[in-house]
N, C-alpha and C positions, 0 to 999 in steps of 0.2 A: 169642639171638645177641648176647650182650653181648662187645663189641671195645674199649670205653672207654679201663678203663684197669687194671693190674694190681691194684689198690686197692680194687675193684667184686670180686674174688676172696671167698669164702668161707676157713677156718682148716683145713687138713688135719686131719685125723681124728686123726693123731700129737701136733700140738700139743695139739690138744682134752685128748686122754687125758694130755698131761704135767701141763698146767692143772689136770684132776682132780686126778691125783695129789698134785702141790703143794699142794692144798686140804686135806690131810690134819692132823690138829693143831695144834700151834704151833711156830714156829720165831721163832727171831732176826729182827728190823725191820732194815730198812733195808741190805740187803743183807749182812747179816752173820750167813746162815745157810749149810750146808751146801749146798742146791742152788746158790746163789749162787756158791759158791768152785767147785763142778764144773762148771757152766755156763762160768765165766771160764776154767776149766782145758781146755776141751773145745774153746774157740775158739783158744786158744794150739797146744793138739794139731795143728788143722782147719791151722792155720797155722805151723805149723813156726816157730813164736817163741816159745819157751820164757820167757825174760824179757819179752814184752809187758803193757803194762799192759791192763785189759778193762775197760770201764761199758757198762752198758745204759742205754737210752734210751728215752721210749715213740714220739718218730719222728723222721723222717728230717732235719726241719728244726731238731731238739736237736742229735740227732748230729754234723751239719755245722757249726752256730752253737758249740757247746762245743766242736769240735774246733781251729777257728779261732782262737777266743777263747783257747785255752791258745798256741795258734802265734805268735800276733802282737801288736805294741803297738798302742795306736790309732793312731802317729802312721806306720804301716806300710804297705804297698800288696798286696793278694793279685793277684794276675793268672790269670784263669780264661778259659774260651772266653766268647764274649759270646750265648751261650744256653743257660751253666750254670747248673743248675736254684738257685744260689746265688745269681743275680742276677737271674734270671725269676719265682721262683716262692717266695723263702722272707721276703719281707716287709721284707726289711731287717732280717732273725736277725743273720746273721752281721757287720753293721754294730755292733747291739747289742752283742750278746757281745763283741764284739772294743773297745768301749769307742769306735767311732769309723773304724777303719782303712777304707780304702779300696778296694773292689773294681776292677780296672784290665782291663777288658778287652781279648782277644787274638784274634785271627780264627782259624780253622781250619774246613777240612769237614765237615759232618755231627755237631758236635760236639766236636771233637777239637782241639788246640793245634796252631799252627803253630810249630814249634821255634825259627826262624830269624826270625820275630817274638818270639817271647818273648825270646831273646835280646837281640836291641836296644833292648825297651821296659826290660828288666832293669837292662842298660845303662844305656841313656839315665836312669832315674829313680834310678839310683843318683847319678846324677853331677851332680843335679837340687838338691842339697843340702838347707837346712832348709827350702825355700819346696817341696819337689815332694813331700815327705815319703820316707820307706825303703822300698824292697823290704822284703818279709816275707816271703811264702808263695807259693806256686803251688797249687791247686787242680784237680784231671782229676775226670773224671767215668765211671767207668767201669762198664755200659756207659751211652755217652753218652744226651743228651736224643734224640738222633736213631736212638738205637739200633745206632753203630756199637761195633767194641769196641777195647781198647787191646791187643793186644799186648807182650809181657816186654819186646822190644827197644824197641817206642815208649816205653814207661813210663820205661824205661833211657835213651834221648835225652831227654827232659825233667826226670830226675833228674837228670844230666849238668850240666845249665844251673842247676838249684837248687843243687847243690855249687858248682860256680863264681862264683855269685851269693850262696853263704852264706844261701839259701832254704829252708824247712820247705816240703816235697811232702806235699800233702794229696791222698786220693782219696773221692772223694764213691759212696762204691760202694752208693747203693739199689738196682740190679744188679749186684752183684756176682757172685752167684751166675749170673748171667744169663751177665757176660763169664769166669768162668771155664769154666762149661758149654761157650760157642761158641770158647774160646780152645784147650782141654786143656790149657792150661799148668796147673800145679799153683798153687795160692791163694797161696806162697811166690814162685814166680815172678814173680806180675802184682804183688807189693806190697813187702816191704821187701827181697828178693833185687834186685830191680828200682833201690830206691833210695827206695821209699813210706817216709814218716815217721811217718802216721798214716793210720787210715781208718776210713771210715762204713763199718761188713759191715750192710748191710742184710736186713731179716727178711722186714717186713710186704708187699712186695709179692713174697714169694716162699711161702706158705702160714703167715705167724702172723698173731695176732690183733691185735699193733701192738708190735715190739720192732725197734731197731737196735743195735749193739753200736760205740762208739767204740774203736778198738785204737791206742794207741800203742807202736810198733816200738821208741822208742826210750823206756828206763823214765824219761828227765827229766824227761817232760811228765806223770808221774804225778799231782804234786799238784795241778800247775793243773785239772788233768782234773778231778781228783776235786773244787775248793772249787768250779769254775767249772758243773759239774753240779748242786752243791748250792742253790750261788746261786740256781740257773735254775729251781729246783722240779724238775727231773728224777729224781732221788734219791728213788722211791716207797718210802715206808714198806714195803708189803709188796712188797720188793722180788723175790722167788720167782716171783710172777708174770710176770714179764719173764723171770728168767732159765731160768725152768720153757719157754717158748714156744722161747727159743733150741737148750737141750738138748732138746728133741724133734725140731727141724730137724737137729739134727746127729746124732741116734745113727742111725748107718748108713749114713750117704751120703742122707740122705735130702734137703736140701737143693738136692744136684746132679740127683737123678732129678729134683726138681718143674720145677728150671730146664730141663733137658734136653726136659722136655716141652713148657713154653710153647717156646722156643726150636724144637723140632720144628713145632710146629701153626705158626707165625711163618713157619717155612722153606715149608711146603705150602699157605699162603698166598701166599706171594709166589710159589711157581711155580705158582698155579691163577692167580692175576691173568694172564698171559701168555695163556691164552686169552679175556679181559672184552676185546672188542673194544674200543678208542681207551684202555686202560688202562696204564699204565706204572709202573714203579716211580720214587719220587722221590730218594730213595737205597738202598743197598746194605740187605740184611736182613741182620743179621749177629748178631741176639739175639733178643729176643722182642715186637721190635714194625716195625711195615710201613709206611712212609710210600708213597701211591700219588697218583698224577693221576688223577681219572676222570671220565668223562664225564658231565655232569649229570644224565643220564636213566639210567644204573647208578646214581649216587648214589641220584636218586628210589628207584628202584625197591628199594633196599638198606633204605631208609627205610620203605617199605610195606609192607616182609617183618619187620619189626622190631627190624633190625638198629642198634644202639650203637657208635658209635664218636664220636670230634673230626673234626671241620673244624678242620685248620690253617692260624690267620688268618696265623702269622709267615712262611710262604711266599708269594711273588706270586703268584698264579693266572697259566695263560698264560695265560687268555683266559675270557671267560666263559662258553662253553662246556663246561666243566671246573673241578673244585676240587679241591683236594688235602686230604688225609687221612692222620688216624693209626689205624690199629687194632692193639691191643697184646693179644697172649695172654698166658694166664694159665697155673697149674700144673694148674690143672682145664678147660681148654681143651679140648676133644674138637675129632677129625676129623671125628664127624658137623656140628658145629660150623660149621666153617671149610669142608666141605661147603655148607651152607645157607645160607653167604655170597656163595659164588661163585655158585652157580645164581641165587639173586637178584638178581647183578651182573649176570650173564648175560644173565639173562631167558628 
């Protein structure tokens, strides 16, 4: 009963077999072989962006930091929510890469920007002159660390605010697959239809072996993309590897089934929690992962059945009686699974 984290997943069988395959003879380095070009061709399809530029990545914290890094100068400000996985979790990448710029954070629910914050901070830092440094970037996360998801029109209100601010919209999507799955909206809708400039399409927490794909919507950002990956060491020699993992995710829809499923097991999770007595959800489930309150003695007892998941310290507990948690399904997620969770909590 591993609920951890998407990343504790195993490599779907698809992947696997494209990995073989790419094993096969010899090809051009450095991504400058044929699976390489249909790989980048196959993502552009996937997304209805015919002229986007593609690089693969081996993870989620290259993707983000090289995406940045081509958006902004260092003497620049990105504004993100204040527990995107950009600012919690990736080391000060994006710091890096960007030569310096400054991360500015913005409140919002569950993950997600508050539009009419961002605004004012836009504002105000633009007007802040050489001592407050420039606007650059805004950054979403879609789906968020919280696991909610962005919708076409929200996406489209905070691109709204990047246009008028003369802003590059970044989307941090290592769910992506996750929010297009819980959205329906088409991958076109939730990203440069919307007014997306660039994005992380993330892979590895959706059944590959460790691939993200940097997409820039608009072709300017090509070159930086490409010297500012090279720089970074991301630019793997046998680059087929990588783009071998992506083109297996994608021939068929296959992608959206893996999402579709963590995202299922996530939804029948959150409605089995409704019978764990003193157990509530802590926000909305809206992708493939459950934040809950539970009562200490569910907890114990989750823990004796040998059940994996976090304690989330960045929530208050209300009391000590209770702690709150994350359990996040995966694409191999089973209902016997999430089953064997709930009776546990039970008891």
């Amino acid at each position: 009963m591993n609920f951890a984290s998407d990343n504790c997943s195993g490599v779907h069988r698809a992947v696997m077999a494209a990995l073989a395959s790419a094993n096969d003879g010899h090809v051009a380095s450095y991504g400058n072989d044929a699976l390489t070009r249909a790989a980048e061709e196959r993502v552009r399809e996937v997304l209805e962006a015919p002229d986007a530029a593609v690089l693969f990545t081996a993870t989620g914290t290259a993707a983000n930091a090289i995406s940045l890094g081509a958006a902004v100068h260092p003497w620049e400000r990105i504004f993100c929510n204040e527990d995107a996985h950009i600012e919690t979790s990736e080391c000060a990448a994006p710091e890096m890469f960007t030569g310096g710029a400054k991360l500015t954070l913005i409140p919002g629910e569950g993950g997600l920007i508050d539009a009419d914050a961002l605004d004012r901070a836009a504002g105000f830092w633009a007007g802040e002159g050489l001592g407050g440094g420039k606007p650059g970037a805004i950054s979403i996360t879609n789906a968020t660390e919280w696991g909610r998801v962005w919708m076409p029109d929200m996406v489209a209100e905070i691109a709204a605010i990047a246009q008028q601010h003369k802003l590059v919209l970044h989307m941090d999507g290592a769910r992506f697959a996750n929010a297009v799955a819980a959205s329906g909206a088409a991958p076109a809708d939730l990203t440069h239809r919307a007014g997306v400039d660039l994005l992380s399409f993330g892979g590895t927490k959706n059944g590959a072996m460790g691939v993200e794909a940097v997409v820039a919507f608009d072709p300017e950002f090509a070159d930086r993309l490409a010297f500012t990956r090279k720089r970074s060491g991301h630019l793997l020699s046998k680059h087929r590897y990588l783009a071998a993992q992506f083109f297996g995710l994608l021939e068929g829809g296959l992608w959206l089934e893996l999402a579709r499923q963590a995202n299922d097991m996530a939804a029948q999770l959150a409605a089995g929690l409704e019978e764990v007595e003193g157990a509530r959800l802590a926000h909305p489930t809206e992708a493939n992962m459950v934040f809950a309150v539970l009562p200490v003695d569910a907890h114990d007892r989750a823990r004796a059945a040998g059940a994996t998941y976090f304690k989330w310290s960045s929530l208050d507990e209300a009391d000590q009686d209770e702690v709150t948690v994350r359990f996040v399904c995966s694409w191999n997620t089973t209902g016997a699974e999430v089953d064997a969770l709930l009776a546990a909590l039970r008891g």
